[in-house]
C-alpha positions in Angstrom: 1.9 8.3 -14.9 0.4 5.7 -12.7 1.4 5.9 -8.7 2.9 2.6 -7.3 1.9 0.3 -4.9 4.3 -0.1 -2.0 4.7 -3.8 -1.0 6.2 -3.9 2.4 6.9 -7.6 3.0 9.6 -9.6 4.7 8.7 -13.2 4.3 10.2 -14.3 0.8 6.8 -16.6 0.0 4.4 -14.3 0.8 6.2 -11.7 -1.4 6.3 -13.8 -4.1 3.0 -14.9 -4.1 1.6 -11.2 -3.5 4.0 -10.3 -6.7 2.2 -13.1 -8.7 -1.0 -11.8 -7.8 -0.7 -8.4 -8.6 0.7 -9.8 -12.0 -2.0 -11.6 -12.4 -4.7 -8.3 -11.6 -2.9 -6.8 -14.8 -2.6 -3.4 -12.8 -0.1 -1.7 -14.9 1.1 -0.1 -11.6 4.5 -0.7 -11.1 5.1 -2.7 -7.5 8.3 -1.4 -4.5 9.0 -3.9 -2.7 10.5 -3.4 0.7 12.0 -5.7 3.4 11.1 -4.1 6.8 9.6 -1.1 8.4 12.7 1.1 8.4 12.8 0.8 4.5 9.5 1.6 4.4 9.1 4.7 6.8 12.7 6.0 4.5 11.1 5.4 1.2 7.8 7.3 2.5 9.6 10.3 4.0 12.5 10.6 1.4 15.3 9.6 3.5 18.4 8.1 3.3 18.6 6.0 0.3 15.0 7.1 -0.7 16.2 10.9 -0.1 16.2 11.6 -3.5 13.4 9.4 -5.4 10.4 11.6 -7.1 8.1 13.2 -4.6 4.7 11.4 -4.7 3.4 9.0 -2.6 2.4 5.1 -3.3 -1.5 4.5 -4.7 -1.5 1.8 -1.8 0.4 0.8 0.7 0.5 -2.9 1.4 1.8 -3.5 4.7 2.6 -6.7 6.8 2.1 -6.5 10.2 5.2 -8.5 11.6 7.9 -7.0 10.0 11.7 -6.8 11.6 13.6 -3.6 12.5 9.6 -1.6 12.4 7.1 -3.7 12.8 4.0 -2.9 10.7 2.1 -1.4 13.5 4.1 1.5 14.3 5.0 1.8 10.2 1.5 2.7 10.4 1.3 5.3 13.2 4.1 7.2 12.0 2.1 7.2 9.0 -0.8 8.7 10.1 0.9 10.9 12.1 2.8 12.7 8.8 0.4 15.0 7.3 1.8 14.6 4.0 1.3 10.6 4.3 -1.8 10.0 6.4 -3.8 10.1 3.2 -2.0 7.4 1.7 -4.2 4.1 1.8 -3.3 1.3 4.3 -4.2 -2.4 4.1 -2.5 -4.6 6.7 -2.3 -7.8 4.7 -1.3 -10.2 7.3 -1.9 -13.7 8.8 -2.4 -12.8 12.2 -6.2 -13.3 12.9 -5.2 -12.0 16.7 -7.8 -9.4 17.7 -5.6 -7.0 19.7 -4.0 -6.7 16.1 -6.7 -6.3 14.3 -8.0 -4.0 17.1 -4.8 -1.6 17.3 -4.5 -1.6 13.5 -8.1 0.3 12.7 -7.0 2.3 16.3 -4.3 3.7 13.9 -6.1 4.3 10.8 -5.7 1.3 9.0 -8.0 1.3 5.8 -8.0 -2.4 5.1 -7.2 -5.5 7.7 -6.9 -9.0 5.3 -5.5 -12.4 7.0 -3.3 -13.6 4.2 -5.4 -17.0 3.0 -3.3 -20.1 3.3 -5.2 -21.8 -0.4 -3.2 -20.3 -3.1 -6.0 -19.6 -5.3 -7.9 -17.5 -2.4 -4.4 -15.7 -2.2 -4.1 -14.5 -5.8 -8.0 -13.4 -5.4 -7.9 -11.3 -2.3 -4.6 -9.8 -3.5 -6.1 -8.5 -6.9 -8.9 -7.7 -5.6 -7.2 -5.1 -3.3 -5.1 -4.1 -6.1 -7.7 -3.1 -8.1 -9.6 -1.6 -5.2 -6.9 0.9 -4.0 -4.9 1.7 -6.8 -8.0 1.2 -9.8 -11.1 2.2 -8.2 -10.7 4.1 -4.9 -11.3 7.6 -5.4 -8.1 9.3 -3.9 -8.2 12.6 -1.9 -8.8 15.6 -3.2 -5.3 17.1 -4.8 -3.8 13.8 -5.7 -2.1 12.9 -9.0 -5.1 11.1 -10.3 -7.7 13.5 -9.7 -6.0 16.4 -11.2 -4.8 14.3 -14.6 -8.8 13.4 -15.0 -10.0 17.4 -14.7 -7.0 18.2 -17.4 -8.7 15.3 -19.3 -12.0 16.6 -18.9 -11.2 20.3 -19.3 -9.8 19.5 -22.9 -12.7 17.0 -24.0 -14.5 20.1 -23.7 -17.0 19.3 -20.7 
């Protein structure tokens, strides 16, 4: 089974047209959306609502940087801060171009720092592009779902 991507978005255009994107990669991933940071930090450490989803964590965490309640920023520290997260991927997809962002977000460990792209058809390219990226062809740590279903795979086609 295929880990999901974790969509944190608050602005109901940019979710849609990050939806339509990853549609249009043809990941078969399937895609969480969330609406702020405190959705997201529960959903990553099992808490309340989230408390009793499967254990696992997200292929990719897509993460906008102005978020209410959290903002994406400290989403991100408390991230790397929880040993059983900080190995999840982080892109900050984003439209602030600000450099104390862009800065403070690779201070924290942030994998991947896009600036959403205003032309629709640049959108849909940089958003597929990381979806195939993290969740297709970024080798993930050692231990992870993905690695351990390829060994089984291997280990029976006799190599």
């Amino acid at each position: 089974m295929l880990k999901p991507i974790l969509l944190v978005e608050d602005n109901p255009r940019d979710l849609e047209l990050t939806l339509v994107a990853l549609e249009r990669s043809q990941l078969a991933h399937d895609v969480i959306v969330l609406r702020d940071g405190v959705e997201a930090l529960d959903y990553l450490l099992r808490r309340g609502e989230y408390a009793l989803r499967a254990e696992g964590n997200p292929a990719v965490l897509l993460l906008d940087l102005k978020l209410p309640r959290i903002d994406g920023l400290e989403v991100l520290r408390q991230v790397r801060e929880c040993a059983g997260l900080r190995s999840i991927p982080v892109v900050m997809l984003t439209s602030s171009r600000e450099e104390v962002d862009l800065q403070c977000a690779y201070e924290l460990g942030v994998n991947a720092y896009v600036v959403k792209p205003v032309e629709f058809k640049a959108f849909v390219a940089a958003i597929a592009d990381l979806g195939v990226f993290w969740a297709v062809l970024n080798e993930p740590p050692p231990g992870s779902l993905r690695l351990q279903r390829r060994a089984l795979e291997a280990e029976g086609m006799g190599r």
